[in-house]
C-alpha positions in Angstrom: 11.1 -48.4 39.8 10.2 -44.6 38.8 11.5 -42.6 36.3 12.4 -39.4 36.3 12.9 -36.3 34.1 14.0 -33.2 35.4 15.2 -30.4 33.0 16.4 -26.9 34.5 18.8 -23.6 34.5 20.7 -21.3 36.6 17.9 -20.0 38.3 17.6 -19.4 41.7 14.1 -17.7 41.6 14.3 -14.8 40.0 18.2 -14.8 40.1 21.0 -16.3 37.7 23.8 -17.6 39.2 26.8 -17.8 37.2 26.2 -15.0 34.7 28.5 -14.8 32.2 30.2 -18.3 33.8 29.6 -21.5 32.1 31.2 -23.4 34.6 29.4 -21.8 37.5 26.1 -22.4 35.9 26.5 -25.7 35.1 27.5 -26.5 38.5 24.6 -24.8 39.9 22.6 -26.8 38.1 24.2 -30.0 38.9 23.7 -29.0 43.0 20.5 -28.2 42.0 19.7 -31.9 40.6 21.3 -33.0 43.4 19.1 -31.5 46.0 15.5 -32.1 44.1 17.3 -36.1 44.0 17.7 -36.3 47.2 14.4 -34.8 48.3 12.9 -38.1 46.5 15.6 -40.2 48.3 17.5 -41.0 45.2 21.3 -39.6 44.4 23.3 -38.8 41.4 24.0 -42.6 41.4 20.2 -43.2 40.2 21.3 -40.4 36.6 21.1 -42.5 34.0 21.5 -39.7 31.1 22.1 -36.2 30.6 21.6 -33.6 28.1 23.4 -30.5 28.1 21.8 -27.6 26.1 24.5 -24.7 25.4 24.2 -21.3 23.6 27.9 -21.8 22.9 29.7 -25.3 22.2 32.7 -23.5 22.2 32.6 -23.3 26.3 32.2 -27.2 26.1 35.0 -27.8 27.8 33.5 -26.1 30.8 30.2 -27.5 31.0 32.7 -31.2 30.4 34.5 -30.4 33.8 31.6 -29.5 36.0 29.8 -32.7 34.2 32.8 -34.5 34.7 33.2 -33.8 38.7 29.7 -34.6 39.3 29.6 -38.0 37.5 33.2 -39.2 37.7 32.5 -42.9 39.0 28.9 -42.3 37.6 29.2 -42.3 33.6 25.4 -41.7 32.6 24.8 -41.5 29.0 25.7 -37.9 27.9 24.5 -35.4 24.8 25.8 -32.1 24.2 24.0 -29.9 21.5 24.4 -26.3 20.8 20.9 -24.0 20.6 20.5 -21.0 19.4 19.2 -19.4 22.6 17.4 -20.3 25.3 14.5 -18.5 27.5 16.7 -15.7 29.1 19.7 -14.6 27.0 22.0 -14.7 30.1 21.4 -18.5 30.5 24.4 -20.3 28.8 22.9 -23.8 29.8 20.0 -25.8 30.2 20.7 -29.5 31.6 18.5 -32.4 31.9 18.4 -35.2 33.4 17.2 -39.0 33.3 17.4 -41.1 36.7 16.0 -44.2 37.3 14.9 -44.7 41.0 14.5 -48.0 42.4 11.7 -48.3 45.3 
């Protein structure tokens, strides 16, 4: 099996998508997991922890439901911590991810 660590934001380049939108960031993100998952033949099935980075825990919920729609049936190990800031002040979230991919 291979493990793999991938941490990112709401970039899309140079452009943030979602800005000012927890929700829409976090979902972005999540797509964007998805996609660099898949490229290695693996799925969100193969996540088996997240950790969720947010400039303000009082948009938890939001993050929660974008979290929750992607892992519904999954249920990886989850963390949620507040930080101060993170590399571009208009990022609300950072998200990484654990997945364990089977060969």
């Amino acid at each position: 099996y291979t493990t793999l660590f991938r941490s990112t934001t709401a970039m899309d380049g140079e452009i943030l998508v979602g800005r000012g939108d927890m929700y829409a960031q976090t979902t972005f993100i999540f797509e964007k997991i998805e996609k660099a998952l898949q490229a290695l033949g693996a799925t969100m099935q193969d996540v088996v922890r997240t950790r969720m980075f947010v400039t303000a825990i009082d948009q938890w919920e939001q993050a929660g439901k974008a979290h929750g729609e992607f892992f519904r049936d999954i249920k990886p190990v989850a963390t949620m911590v507040e930080v101060s800031r993170l590399i571009n002040d208009d990022l609300l979230i950072e998200i990484e991810v654990t997945a364990i991919i089977t060969e």
